[in-house]
C-alpha positions as CSV (number, residue, x, y, z in Angstrom):
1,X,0.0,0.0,0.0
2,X,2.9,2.6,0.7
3,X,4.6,1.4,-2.6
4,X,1.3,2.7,-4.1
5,X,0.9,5.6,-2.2
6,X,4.1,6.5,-2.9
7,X,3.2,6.3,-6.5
8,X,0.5,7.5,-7.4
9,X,1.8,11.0,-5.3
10,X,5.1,11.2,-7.6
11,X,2.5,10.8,-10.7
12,X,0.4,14.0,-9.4
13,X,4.2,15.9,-8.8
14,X,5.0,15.0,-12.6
15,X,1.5,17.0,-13.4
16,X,1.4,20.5,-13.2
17,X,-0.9,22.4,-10.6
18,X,-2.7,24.0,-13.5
19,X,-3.1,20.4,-15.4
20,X,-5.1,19.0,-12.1
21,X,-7.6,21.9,-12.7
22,X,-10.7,21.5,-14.1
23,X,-10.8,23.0,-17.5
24,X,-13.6,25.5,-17.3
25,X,-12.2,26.8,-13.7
26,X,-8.6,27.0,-15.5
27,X,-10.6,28.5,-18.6
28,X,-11.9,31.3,-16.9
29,X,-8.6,32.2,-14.9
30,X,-7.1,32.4,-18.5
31,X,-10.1,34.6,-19.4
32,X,-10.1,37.0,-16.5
33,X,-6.3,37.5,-17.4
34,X,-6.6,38.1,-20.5
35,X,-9.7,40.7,-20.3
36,X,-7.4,42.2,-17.4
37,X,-4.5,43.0,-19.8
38,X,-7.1,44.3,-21.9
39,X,-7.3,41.5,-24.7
40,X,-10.5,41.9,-27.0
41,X,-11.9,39.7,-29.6
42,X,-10.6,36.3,-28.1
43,X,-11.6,32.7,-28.3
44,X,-10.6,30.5,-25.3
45,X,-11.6,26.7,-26.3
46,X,-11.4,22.9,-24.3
47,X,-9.7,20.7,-27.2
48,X,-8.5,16.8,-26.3
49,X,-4.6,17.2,-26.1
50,X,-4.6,14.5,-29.3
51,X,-6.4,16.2,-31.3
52,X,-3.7,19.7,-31.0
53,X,-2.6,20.0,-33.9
54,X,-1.2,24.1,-34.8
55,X,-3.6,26.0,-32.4
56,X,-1.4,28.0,-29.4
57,X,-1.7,26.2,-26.0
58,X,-2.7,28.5,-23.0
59,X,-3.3,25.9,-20.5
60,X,-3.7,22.1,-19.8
61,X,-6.5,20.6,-17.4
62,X,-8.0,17.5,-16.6
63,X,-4.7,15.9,-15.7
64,X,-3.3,16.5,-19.3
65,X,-6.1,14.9,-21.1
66,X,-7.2,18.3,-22.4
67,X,-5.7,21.6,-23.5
68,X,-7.4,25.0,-23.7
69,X,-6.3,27.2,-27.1
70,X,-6.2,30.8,-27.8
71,X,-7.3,32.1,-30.7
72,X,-7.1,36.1,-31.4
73,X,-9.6,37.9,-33.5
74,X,-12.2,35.6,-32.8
75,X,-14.9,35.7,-30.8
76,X,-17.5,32.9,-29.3
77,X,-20.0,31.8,-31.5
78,X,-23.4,33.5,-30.6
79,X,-26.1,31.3,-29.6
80,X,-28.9,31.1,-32.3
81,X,-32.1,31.4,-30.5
82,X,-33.9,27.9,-31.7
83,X,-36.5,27.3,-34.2
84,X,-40.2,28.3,-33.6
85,X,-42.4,25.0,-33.9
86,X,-45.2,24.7,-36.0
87,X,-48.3,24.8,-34.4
């Protein structure tokens, strides 16, 4: 049990503090930074870290299984409000 212990603590020192976050928490820290140092027209987004291909890396969450990107002039998608149903 103390091999184990011993372990699995040496496998969370490997991660870093940011990387044990859950991404939208870590998201929005990126966020409020960036609208602090006055950034406009951003786009902060939660990709799997395989699927990274050329998009810049702000952060990493979820134990390294996920990465947020930045993306200048861009901003979110606005919500579409839905379709009216037919009566």
């Amino acid at each position: 049990m103390t091999l184990l212990a011993a372990a699995f603590a040496l496998s969370l020192a490997a991660v870093p503090p940011s990387a044990q976050k859950p991404c939208e928490e870590l998201k929005s820290e990126i966020a409020a930074k960036l609208d602090a140092k006055g950034v406009k027209n951003y786009l902060l987004e939660v990709v799997p870290a395989a699927d990274i291909k050329d998009q810049t890396v702000v952060g990493s969450c979820d134990a390294g299984s996920k990465k947020i990107t930045y993306k200048k002039d861009a901003s979110p998608a606005k919500p579409t409000a839905p379709a009216p149903t037919p009566k």
